[in-house]
N, CA and C atoms as a LAMMPS dump frame, in Angstrom:
ITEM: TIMESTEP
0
ITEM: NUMBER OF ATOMS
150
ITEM: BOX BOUNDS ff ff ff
-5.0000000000000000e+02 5.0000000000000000e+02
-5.0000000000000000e+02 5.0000000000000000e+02
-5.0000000000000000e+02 5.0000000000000000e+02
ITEM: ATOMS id mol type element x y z
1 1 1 N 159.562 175.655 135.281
2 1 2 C 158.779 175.177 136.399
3 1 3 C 158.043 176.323 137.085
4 2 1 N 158.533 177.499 136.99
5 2 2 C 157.66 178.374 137.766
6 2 3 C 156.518 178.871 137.179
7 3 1 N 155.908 178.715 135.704
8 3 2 C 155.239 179.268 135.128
9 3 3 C 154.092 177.967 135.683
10 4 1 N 154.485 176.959 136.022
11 4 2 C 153.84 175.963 136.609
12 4 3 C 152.937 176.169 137.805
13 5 1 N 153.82 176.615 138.711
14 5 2 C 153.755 177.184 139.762
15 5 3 C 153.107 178.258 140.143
16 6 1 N 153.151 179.417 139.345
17 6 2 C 151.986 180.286 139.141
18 6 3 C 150.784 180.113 138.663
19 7 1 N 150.58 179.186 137.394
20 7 2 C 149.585 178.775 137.151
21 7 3 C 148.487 177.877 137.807
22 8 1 N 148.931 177.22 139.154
23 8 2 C 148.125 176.823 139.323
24 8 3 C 147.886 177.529 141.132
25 9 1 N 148.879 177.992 141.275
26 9 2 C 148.458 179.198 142.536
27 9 3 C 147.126 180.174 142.085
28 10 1 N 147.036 180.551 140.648
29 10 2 C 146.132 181.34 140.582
30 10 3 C 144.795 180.642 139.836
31 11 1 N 144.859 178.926 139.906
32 11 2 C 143.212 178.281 139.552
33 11 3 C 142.825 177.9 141.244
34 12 1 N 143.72 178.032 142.006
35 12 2 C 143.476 177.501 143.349
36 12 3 C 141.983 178.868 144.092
37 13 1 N 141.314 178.403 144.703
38 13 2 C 140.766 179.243 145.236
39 13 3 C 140.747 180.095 146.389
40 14 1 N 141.938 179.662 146.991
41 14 2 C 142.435 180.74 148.121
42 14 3 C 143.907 181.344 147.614
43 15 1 N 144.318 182.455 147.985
44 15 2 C 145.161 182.841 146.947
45 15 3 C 145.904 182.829 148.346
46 16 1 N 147.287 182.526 147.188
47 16 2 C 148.627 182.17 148.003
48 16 3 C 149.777 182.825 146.974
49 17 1 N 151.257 183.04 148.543
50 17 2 C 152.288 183.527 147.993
51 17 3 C 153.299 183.077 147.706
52 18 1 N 154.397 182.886 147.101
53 18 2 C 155.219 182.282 146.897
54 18 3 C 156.431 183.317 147.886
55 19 1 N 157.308 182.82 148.709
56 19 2 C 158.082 183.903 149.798
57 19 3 C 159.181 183.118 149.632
58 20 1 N 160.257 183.697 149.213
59 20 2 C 161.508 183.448 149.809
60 20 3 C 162.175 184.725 150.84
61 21 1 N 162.48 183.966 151.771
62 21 2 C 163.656 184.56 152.809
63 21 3 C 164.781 184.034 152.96
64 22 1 N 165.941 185.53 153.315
65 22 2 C 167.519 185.245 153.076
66 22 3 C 167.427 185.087 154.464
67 23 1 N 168.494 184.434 155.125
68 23 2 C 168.792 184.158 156.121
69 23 3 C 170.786 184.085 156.383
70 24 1 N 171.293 185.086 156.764
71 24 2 C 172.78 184.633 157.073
72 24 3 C 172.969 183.675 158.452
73 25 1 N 174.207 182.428 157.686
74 25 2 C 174.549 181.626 158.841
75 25 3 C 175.343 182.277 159.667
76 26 1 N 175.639 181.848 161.043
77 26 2 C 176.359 182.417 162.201
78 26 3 C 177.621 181.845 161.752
79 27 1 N 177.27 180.171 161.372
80 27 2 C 178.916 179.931 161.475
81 27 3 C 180.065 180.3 160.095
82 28 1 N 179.051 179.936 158.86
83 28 2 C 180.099 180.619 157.798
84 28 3 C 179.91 181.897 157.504
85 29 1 N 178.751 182.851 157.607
86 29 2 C 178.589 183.992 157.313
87 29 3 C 177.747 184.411 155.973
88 30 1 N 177.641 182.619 155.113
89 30 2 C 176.499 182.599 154.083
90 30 3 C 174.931 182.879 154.327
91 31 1 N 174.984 183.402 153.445
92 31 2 C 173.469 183.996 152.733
93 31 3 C 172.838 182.257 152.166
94 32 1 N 171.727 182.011 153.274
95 32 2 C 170.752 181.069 152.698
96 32 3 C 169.629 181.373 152.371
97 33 1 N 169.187 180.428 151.274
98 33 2 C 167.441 181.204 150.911
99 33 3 C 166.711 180.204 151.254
100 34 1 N 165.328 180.508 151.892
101 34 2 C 164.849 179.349 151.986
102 34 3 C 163.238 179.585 151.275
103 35 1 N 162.491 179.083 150.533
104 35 2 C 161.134 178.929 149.422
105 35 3 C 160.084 178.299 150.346
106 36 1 N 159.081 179.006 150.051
107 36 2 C 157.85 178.288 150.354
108 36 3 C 156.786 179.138 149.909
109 37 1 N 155.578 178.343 150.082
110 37 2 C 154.372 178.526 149.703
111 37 3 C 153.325 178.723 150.806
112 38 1 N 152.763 179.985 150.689
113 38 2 C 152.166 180.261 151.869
114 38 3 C 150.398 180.952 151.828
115 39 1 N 149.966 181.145 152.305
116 39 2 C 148.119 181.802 152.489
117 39 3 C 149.277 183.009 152.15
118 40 1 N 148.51 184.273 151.333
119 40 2 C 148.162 185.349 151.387
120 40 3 C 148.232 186.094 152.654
121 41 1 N 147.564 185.705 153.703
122 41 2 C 147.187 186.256 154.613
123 41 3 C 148.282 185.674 155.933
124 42 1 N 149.267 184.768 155.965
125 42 2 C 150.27 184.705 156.742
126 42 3 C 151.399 184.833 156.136
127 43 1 N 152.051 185.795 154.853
128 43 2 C 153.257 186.247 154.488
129 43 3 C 154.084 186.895 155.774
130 44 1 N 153.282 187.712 156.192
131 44 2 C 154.558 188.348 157.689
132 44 3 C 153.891 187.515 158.416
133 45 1 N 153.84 187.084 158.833
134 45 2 C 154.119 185.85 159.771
135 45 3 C 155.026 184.952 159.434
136 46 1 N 155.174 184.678 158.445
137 46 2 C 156.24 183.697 157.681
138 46 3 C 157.68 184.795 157.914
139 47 1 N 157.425 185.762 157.232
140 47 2 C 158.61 186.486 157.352
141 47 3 C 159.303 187.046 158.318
142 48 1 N 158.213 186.893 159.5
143 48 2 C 158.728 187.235 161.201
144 48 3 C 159.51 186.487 161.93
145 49 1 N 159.185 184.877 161.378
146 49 2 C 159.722 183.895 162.375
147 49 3 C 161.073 184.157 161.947
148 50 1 N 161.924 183.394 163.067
149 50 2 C 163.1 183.41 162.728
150 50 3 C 163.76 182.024 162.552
């Protein structure tokens, strides 16, 4: 599926990133990841929020 996924991020005409961020929970202490698809141009912004 990801070769999917790249392939058509790069026929699209605004180029975009694919970002995952780890996030630890407070209450168990797990490592969550969370995926998305984002502009190029708001990666840290994505990666700032909390």
């Amino acid at each position: 599926m990801a070769k999917k996924v790249v392939a058509s991020l790069q026929s699209a005409s605004k180029d975009f990133a694919k970002v995952i961020k780890m996030t630890k929970s407070p209450k168990t202490g797990a490592y969550t990841f969370k995926e998305s698809i984002v502009p190029s141009d708001n990666v840290k912004e994505f990666l700032a929020k909390k």
